[in-house]
C-alpha positions as CSV (number, residue, x, y, z in Angstrom):
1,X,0.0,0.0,0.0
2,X,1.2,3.2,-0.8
3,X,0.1,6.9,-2.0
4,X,0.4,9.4,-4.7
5,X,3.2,11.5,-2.5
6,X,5.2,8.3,-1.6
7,X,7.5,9.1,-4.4
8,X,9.7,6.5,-6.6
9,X,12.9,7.9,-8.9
10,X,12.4,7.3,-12.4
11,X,15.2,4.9,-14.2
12,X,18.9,5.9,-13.4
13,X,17.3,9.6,-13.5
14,X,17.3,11.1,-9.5
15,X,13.7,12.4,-10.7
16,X,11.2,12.1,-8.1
17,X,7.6,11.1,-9.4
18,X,4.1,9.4,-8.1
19,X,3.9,5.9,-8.4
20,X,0.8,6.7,-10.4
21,X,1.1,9.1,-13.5
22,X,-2.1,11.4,-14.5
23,X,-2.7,10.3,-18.4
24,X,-4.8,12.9,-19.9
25,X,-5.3,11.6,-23.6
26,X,-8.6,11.4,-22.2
27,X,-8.6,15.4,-21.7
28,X,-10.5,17.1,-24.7
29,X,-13.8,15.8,-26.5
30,X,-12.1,16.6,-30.2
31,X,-12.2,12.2,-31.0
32,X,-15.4,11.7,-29.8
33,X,-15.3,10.3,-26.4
34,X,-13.1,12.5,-24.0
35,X,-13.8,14.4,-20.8
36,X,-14.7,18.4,-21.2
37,X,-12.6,20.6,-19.9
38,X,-14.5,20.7,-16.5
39,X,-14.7,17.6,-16.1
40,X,-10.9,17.3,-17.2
41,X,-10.0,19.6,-14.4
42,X,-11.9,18.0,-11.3
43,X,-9.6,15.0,-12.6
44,X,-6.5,17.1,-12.7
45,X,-7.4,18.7,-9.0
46,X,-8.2,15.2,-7.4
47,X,-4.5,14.2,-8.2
48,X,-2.9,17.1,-7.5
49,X,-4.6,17.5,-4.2
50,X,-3.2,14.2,-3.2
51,X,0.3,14.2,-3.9
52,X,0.4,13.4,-7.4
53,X,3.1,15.3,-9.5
54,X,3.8,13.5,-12.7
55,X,1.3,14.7,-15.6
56,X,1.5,12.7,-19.3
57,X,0.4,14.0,-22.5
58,X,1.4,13.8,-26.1
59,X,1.5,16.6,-29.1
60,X,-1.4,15.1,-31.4
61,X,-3.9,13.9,-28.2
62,X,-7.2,15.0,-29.0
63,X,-5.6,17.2,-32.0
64,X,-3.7,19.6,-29.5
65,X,-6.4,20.0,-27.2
66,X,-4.9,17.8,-24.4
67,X,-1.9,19.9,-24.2
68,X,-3.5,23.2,-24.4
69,X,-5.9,21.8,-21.4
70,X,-3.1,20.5,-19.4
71,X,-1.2,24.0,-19.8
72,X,-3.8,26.0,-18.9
73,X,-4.1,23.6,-15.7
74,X,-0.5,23.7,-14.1
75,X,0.5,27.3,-15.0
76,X,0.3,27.9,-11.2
77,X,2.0,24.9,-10.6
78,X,4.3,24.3,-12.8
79,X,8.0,23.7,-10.8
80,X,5.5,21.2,-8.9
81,X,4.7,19.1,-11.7
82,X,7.2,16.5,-14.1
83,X,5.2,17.7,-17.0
84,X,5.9,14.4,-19.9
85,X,4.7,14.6,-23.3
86,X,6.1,12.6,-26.5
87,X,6.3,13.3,-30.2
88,X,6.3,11.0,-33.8
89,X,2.4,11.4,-34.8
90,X,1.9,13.0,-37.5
91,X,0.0,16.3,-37.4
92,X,-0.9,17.1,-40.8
93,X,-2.4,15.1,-43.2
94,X,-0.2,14.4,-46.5
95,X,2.9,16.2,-45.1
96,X,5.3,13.2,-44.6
97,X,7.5,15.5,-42.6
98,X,5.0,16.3,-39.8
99,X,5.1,12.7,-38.1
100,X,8.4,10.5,-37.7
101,X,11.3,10.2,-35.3
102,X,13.9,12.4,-37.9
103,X,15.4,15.7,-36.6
104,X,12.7,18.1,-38.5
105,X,9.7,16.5,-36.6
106,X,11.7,16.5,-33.3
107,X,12.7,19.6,-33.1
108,X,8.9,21.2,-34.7
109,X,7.0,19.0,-32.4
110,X,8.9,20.2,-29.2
111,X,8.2,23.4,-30.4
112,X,4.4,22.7,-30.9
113,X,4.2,21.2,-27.3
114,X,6.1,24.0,-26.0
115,X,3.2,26.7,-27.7
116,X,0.1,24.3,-26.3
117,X,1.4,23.8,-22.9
118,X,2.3,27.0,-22.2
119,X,6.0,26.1,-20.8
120,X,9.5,26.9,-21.3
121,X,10.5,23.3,-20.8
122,X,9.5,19.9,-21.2
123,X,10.7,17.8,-17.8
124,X,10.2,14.3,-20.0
125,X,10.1,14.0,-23.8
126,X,9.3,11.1,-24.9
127,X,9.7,9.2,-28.5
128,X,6.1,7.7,-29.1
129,X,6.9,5.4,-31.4
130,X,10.0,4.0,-33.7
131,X,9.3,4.6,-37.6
132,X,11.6,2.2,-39.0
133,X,13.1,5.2,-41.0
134,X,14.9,7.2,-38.7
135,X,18.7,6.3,-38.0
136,X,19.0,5.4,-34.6
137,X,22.0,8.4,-34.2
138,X,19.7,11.1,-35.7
139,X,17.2,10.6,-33.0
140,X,19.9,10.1,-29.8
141,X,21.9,12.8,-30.7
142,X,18.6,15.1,-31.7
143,X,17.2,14.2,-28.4
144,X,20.8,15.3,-26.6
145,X,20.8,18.5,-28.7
146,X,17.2,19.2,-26.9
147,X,18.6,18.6,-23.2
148,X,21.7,20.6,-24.2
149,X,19.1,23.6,-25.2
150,X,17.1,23.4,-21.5
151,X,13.9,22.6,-23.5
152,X,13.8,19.0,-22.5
153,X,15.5,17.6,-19.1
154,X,15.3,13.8,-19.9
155,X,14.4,11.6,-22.7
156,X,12.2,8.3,-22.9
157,X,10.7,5.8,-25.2
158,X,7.6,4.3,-26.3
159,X,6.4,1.0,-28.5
160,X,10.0,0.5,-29.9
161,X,11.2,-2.9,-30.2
162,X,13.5,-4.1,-27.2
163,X,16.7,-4.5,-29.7
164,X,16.5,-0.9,-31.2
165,X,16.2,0.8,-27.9
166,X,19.1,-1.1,-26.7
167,X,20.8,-0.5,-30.0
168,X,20.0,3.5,-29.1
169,X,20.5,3.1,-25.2
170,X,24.2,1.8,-25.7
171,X,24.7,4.9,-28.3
172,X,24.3,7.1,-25.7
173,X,26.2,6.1,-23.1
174,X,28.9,5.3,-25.3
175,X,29.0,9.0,-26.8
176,X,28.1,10.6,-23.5
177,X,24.5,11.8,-24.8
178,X,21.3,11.4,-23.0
179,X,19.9,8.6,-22.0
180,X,16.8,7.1,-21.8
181,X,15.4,6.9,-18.6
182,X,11.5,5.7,-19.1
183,X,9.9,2.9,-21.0
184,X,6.3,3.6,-21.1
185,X,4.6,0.5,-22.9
186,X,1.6,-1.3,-23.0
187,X,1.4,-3.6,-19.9
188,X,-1.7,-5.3,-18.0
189,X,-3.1,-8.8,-17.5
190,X,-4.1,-8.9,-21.1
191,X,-1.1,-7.3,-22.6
192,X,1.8,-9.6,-20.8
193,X,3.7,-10.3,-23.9
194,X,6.5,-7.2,-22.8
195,X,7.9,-9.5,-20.5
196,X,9.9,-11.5,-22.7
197,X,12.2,-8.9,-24.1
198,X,11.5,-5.2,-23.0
199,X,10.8,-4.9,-19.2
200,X,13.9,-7.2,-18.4
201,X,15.9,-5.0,-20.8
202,X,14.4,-1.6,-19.0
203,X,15.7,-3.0,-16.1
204,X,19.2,-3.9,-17.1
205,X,19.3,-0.5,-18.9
206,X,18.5,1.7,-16.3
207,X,14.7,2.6,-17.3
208,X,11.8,2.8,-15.4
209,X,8.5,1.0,-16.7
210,X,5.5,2.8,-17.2
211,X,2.6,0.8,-18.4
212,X,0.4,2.6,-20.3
213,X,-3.4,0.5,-20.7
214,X,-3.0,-1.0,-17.7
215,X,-6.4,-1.8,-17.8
216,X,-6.1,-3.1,-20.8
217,X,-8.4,-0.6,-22.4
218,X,-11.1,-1.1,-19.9
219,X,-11.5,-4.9,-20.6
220,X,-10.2,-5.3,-17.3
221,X,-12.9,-3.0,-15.4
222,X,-15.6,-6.1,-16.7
223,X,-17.5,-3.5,-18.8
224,X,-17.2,-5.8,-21.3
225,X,-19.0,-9.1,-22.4
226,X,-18.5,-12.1,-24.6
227,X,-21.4,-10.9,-26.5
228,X,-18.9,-7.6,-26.8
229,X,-16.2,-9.7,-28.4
230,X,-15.0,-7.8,-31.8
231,X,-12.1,-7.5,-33.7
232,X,-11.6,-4.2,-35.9
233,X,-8.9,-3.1,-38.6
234,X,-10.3,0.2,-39.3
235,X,-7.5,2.4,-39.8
236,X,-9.1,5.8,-38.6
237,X,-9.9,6.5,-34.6
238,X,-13.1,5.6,-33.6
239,X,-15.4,7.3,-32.2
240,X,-16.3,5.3,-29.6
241,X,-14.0,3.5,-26.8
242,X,-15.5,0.2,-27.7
243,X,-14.2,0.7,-31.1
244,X,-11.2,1.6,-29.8
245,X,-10.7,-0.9,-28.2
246,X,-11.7,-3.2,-30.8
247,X,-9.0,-1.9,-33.0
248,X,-6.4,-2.7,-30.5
249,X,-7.3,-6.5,-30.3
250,X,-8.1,-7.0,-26.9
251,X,-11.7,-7.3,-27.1
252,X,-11.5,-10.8,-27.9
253,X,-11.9,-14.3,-25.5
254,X,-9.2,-14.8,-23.9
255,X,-9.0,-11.2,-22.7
256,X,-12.9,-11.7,-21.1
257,X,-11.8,-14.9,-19.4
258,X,-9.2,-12.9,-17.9
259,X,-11.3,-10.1,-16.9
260,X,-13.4,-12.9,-15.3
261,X,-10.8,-14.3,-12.4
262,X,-9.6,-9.9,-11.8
263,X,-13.7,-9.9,-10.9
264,X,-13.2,-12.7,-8.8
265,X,-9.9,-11.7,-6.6
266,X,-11.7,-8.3,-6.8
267,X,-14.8,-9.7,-4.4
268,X,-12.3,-11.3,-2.4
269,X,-10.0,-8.3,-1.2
270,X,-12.8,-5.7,-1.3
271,X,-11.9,-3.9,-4.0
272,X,-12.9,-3.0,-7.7
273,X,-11.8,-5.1,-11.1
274,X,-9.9,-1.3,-12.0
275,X,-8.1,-1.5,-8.9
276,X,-6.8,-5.0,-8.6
277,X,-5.9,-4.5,-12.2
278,X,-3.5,-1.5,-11.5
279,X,-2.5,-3.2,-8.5
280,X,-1.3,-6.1,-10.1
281,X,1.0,-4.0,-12.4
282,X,2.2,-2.0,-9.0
283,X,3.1,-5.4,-8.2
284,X,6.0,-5.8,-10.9
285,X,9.4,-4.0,-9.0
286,X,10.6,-3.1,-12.7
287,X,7.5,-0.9,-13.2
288,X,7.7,2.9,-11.9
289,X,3.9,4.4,-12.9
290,X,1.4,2.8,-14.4
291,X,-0.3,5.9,-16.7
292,X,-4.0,6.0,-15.1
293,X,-6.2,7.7,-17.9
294,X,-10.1,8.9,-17.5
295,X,-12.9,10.3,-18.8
296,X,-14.8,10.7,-15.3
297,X,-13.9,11.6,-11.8
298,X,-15.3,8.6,-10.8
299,X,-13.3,6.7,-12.9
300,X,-9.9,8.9,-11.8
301,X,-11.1,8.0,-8.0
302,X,-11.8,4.6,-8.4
303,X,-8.0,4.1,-10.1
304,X,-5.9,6.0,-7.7
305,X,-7.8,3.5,-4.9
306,X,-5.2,0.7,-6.5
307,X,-2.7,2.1,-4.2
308,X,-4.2,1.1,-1.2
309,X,-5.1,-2.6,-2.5
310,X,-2.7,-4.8,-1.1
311,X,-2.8,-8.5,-3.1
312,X,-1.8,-11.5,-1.7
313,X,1.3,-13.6,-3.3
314,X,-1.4,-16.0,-3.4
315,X,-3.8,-13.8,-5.8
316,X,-0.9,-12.5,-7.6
317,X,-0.2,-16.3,-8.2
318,X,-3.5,-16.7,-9.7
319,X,-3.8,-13.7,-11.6
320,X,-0.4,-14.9,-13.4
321,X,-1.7,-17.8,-13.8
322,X,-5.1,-16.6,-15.3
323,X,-2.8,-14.4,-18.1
324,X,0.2,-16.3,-18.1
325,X,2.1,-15.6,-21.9
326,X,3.6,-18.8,-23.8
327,X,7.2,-18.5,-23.8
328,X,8.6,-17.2,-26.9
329,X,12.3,-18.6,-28.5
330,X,15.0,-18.3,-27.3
331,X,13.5,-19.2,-23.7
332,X,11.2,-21.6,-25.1
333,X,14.3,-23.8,-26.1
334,X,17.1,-23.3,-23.6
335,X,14.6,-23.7,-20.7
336,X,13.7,-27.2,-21.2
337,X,15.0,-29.4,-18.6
338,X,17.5,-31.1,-21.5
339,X,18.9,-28.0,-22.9
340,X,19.7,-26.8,-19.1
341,X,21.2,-30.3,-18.1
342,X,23.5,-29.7,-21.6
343,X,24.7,-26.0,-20.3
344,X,25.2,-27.3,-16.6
345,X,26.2,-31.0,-16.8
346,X,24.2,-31.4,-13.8
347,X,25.5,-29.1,-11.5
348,X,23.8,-26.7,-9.4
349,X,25.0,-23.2,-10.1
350,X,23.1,-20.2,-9.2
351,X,20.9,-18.2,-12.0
352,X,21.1,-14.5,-13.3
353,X,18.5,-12.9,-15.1
């Protein structure tokens, strides 16, 4: 059990932040299904008020509007707050240069953010997402450039395959630029499959994990039936969460069994599906701050209540269970009990990660 002002330090960075972060793609009604700006601010004011200091937004959420919203909400604030935003999407239609990891985008998006927020500085700038274009130099030493100017303090990464970041990670400290210092990925009971490759590497890199989803788009709160099960490959943003979500994949099976057994622990500790959910990612030592987004206060409430749910190793054991992810090569192979007899003859020898 813990609260918003028990603070945790973010990757190798000394930066202090809550162990929950305020996600406010959900800040704007400009897609269809966000939370006015009213609404939007008793959100923002119920975190605050209780310790919470690390705010997450992007440049193209709700077409600008989130930004411009979360400015206008910590300009009396702002040396409280690690304000985090990221950059990649594009922003205008048909101009190839407005989206992407390259230089151009960088440095016009921090720009952008800087206008809608209302800041001299970002504290955490985040790459959203690689482009499999952009050389992985360009981006490390554009990002260094940007801490070097004071108009970002530290750098992250999002949705970038484990080897690249690595690849980029090992760049940096090699050349003495910036490093990355959060990994904020998709991670809940029904998104598990980071595990194998990026959260141990976060770890070993010096990043801190910040699920993003970590109720796995709301499948986990049970909203959601099997008569709800859909898949979608529409290309544009719904308009509609459910149809968001359906375009994610996780509005399928599997993902409603799971949902099932978070009810069940749910009755048993006295809780709510949303908050066992969270709790469960809390749970993991590698992650930092799960990303808690809302469209109602009630909804921002009944989240930030994760951090007094306290789960059992037993319920933790059967939530793992209940979502547990095939392994994947190469730990699929050399953990069979023949490969680890040829590596060891036998003997008995102490395991690393």
């Amino acid at each position: 059990m813990t609260s918003l002002d028990h603070y945790r330090l973010l990757g190798r960075s000394g930066l202090r932040v809550s162990p929950i972060a305020l996600g406010t793609m959900t800040f704007g009604q400009d897609w269809g299904w966000g939370a006015d700006a009213g609404e939007a601010r008793r959100i923002f004011d119920l975190y605050i008020d209780q310790g919470g200091n690390f705010v997450d937004t992007a440049v193209n959420y709700t077409d600008g509007a989130s930004e411009r919203i979360v400015g206008e909400f910590i300009k009396d604030k702002r040396d409280r707050i690690v304000l985090a935003t990221k950059f990649t999407m594009a922003r205008e239609p048909g101009n190839p240069n407005s989206g992407g990891n390259h230089r151009l985008n960088m440095l016009r998006s921090v720009e952008q953010s800087l206008r809608q927020l209302n800041t001299d500085r970002i504290d955490l700038l985040y790459l959203h997402g690689w482009d499999m274009t952009t050389q992985p130099d360009e981006v490390m030493r554009g990002l260094d450039d940007l801490v070097r100017l004071g108009k970002i303090h530290y750098v992250g990464i999002c949705n970038t395959p484990a080897w690249r970041i690595s690849q980029m990670q090992t760049t940096a400290d090699m050349r003495g630029w910036s490093p990355f210092v959060a990994l904020q990925i998709e991670y809940s009971l029904i998104e598990r499959t980071v595990e194998h490759e990026l959260i141990p590497m976060a770890v070993a890199l010096g990043m801190g994990v910040l699920p993003w989803s970590p109720l796995g788009g709301g499948v986990l709160t049970g909203k959601y039936a099997r008569s709800d099960v859909r898949d979608s490959r529409d290309a544009i943003i719904s308009s509609t969460r459910k149809g968001v979500i359906a375009s994610s994949g996780h509005l399928n099976e599997r993902s409603i069994e799971v949902a099932d057994v978070v009810r069940t622990v749910a009755e048993e500790v006295g809780a709510t599906p949303s908050q066992v959910a969270i709790a469960w990612t809390l749970a993991n030592p590698a992650v930092t701050s799960p990303v808690m987004g809302a469209r109602t206060l009630a909804q921002a409430k009944d989240n930030l209540g994760a951090l007094g749910v306290a789960l059992s190793p037993e319920h933790v054991d059967r939530l793992n269970q209940a979502s547990a992810q095939d392994p994947i090569f190469p730990i699929r192979f050399v953990g069979r009990p023949m490969v680890q007899q040829l590596i060891f003859g036998g003997a008995s020898v102490a395991r690393r990660d």
